[in-house]
C-alpha positions in Angstrom: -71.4 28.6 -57.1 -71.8 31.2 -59.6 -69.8 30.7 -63.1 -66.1 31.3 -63.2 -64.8 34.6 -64.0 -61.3 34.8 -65.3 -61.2 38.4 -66.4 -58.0 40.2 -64.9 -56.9 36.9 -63.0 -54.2 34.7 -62.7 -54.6 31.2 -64.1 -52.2 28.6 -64.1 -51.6 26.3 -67.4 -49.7 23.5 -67.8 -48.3 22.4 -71.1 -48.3 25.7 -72.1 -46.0 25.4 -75.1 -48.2 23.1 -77.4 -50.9 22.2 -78.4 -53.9 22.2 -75.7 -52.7 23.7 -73.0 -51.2 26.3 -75.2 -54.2 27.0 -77.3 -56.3 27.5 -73.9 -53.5 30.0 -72.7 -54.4 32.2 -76.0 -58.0 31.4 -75.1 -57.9 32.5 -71.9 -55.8 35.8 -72.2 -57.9 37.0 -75.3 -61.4 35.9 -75.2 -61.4 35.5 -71.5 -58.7 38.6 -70.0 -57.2 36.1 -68.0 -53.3 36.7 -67.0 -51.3 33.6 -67.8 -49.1 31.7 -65.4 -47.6 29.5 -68.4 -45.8 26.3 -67.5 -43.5 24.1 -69.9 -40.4 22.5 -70.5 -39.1 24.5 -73.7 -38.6 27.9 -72.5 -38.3 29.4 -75.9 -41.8 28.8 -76.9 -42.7 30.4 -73.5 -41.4 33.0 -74.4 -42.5 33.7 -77.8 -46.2 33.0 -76.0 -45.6 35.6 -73.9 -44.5 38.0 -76.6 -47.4 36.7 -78.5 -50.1 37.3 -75.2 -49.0 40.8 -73.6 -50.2 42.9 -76.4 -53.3 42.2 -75.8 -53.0 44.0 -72.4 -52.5 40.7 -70.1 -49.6 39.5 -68.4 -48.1 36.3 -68.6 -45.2 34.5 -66.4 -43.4 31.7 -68.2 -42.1 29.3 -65.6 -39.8 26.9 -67.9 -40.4 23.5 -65.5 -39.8 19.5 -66.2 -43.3 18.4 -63.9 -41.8 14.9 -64.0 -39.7 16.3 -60.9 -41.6 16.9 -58.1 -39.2 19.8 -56.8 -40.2 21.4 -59.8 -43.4 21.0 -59.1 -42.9 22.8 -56.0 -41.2 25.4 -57.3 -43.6 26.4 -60.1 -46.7 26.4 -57.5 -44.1 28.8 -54.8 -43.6 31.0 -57.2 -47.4 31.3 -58.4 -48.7 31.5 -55.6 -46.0 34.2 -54.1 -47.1 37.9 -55.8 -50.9 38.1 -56.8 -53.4 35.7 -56.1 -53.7 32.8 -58.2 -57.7 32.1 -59.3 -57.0 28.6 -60.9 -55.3 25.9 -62.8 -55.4 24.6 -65.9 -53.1 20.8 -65.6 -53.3 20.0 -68.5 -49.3 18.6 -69.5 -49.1 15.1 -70.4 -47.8 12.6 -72.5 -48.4 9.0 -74.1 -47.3 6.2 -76.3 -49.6 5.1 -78.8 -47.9 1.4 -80.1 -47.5 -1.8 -78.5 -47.4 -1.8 -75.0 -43.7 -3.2 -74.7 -42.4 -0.7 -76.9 -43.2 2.1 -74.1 -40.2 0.3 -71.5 -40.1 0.8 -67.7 -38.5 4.6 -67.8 -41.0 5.8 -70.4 -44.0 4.4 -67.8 -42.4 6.2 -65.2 -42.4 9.8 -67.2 -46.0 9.6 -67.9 -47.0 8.2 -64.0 -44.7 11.5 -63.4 -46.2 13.5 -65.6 -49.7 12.7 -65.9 -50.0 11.5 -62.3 -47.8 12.3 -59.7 -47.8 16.0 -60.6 -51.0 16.6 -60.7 -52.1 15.0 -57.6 -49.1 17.6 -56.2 -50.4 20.3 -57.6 -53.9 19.5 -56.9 -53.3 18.7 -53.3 -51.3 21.8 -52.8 -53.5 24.5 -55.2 -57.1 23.7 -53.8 -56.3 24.5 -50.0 -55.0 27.7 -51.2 -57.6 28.8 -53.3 -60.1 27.4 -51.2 -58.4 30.0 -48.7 -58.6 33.0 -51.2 -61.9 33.0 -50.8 -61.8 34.6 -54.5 -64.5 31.2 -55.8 -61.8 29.9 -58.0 -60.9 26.3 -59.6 -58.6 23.5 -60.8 -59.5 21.4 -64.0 -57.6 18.8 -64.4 -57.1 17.3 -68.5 -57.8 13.6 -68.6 -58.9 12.1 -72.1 -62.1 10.0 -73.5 -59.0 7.0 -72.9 -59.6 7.5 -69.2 -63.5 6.9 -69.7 -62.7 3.5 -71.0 -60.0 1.3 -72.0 -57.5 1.8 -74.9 -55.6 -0.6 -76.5 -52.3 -0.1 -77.9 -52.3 3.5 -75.9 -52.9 1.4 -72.6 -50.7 2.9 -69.8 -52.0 6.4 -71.0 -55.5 5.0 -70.9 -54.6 3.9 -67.0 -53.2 7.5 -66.4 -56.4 9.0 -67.4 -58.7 6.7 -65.9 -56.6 7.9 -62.7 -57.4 11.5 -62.9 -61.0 11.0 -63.9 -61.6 9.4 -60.8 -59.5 11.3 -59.3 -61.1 14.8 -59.9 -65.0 13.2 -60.0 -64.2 12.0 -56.9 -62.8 15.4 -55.2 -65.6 17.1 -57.2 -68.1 15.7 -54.5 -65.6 16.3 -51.1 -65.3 20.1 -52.5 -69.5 20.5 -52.3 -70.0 23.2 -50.0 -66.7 24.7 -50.1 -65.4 28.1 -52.2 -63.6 26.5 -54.6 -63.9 23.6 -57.6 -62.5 21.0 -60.0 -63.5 19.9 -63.1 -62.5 17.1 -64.9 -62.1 17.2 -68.9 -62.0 14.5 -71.1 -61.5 15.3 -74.6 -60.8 12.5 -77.5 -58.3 12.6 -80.1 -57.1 16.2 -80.7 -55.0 17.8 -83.7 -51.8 18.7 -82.2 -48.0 18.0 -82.1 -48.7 15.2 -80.3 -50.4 13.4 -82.9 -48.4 14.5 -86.0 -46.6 11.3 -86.0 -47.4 8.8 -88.8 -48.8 6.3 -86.5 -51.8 8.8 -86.6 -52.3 9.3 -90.5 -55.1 6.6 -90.2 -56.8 8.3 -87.6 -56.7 12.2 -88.9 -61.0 12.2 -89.3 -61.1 11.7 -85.7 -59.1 14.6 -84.4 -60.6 17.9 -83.3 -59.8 21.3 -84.4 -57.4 22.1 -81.2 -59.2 25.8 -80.7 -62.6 24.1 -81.0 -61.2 21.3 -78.2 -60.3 24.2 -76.1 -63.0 26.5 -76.0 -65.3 23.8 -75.1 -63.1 22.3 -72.7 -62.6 26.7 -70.7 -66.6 26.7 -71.2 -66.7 23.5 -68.6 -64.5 25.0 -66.8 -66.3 28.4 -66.7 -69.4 26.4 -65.7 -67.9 24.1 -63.3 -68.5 20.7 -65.1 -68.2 17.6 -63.3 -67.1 15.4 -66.3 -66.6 18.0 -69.5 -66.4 15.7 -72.9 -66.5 18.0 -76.0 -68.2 17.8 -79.1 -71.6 15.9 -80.3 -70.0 12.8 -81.7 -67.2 12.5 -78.7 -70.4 12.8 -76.4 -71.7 9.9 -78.1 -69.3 7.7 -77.7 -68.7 8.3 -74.4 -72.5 7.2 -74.2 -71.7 4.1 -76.0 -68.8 3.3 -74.3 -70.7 2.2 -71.0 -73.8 0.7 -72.1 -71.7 -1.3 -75.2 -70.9 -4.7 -73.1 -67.1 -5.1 -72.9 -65.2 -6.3 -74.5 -67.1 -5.3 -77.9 -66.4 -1.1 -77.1 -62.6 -1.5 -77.3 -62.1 -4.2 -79.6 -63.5 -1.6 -82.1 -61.3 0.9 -81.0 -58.1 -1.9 -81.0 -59.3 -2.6 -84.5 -58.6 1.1 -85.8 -55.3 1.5 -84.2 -53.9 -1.8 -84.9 -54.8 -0.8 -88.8 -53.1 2.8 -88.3 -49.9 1.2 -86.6 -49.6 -1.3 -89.6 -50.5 1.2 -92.3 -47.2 3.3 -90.3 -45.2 0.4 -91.1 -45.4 -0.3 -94.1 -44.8 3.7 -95.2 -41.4 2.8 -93.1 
């Protein structure tokens, strides 16, 4: 399949309001032309995005949504899919808990299996039919994380989430060969954004990537149609390591580094 082409299109983002998944919605309508379907909870910042994003001659539809609810879910995708065609999606909304596993509880688990699960398997399921039927050669990239490569201590339910969807989305990227339509699966590591402004991070800053950098690499693999996307030389590298380093060696390095960062939080306290 020839490259993606987002240029006067409709594409989907989830997240929209922060961070990633707002930084490739700027992306997207600026360097790329792309109009912006922009999904969130906070409907205010939707809004300021789309004051931000229609000068530059695009057009964006802010869908405020909670995807922990399925119906929402629905909705968003109805009412996407309902005017002009949609070319693809962008899921990238998700959250975590970096700390001991205990401190997460049973109701936080089950907002980020909603969240970083269950809705995008609904949206997937739902979105590549349809663009498959288009016929327009568009594409869904789903936003896992370098924690979904391999395993994650002290961030280890968000580490299971992501190992989900890049099986997940590898896996679907070999039943959609042959067909009009494609899915990439991106797996960035550690990313400067409101997500990790927390202290428990201040340990941890020289790892983070510059979130525009993160995204442009992360809309060139899905330009390109990337099996597994993982940005950046060093990020690469350790993705390399990661699975010819025997276990458990791999992630008691990386348990070693957060356990520091969480005590070095506690002790500012």
């Amino acid at each position: 399949m020839k490259p993606m082409d987002f240029r006067g299109r409709w594409v989907l983002v989830t997240g929209a309001s922060s961070g990633l998944g707002q930084e490739m919605a700027r992306q997207l309508a600026r360097d790329h032309g792309a109009n912006i379907v922009a999904v969130a909870r906070r409907a205010e910042r939707l809004e300021a995005l789309k004051q931000e994003l229609e000068p530059t001659g695009v057009k964006v539809l802010p869908l405020t949504a909670d995807l922990q609810k399925t119906e929402d879910v629905d909705r968003v995708i109805d009412r996407a899919t309902e005017g002009e065609p949609l070319y693809g999606a962008v899921l990238n909304a998700g959250i975590t808990h970096f700390g001991d596993y205990h401190e997460l509880g049973w109701e936080g688990f089950q907002r980020m299996l909603s969240t970083n699960v269950t809705s995008v398997v609904r949206f997937t399921e739902r979105l590549l039919p349809y663009l498959e039927k288009q016929g327009e050669g568009g594409g869904v990239m789903l936003v896992s994380s370098m924690a979904g490569l391999s395993p994650v201590p002290y961030q280890a339910a968000y580490s299971g989430t992501k190992a989900f969807l890049v099986h997940y989305g590898c896996s679907l990227y070999h039943e959609l060969q042959g067909k009009n339509v494609s899915i990439t699966t991106f797996a960035p590591g550690g990313i400067a954004t409101e997500m990790t402004e927390g202290e428990r991070f201040n340990s941890l800053r020289s790892w983070l990537m510059p979130v525009d950098r993160c995204a442009r690499s992360g809309l060139d693999g899905f330009r390109q149609r990337k099996y597994l996307h993982v940005p950046g030389v060093l990020y690469k590298l350790l993705a390399t390591l990661s699975n010819v380093a025997p276990e458990p060696f791999s992630s008691s390095r990386v348990a070693a580094e957060y356990r520091a960062s969480l005590a070095a939080a506690k002790r500012a306290e």
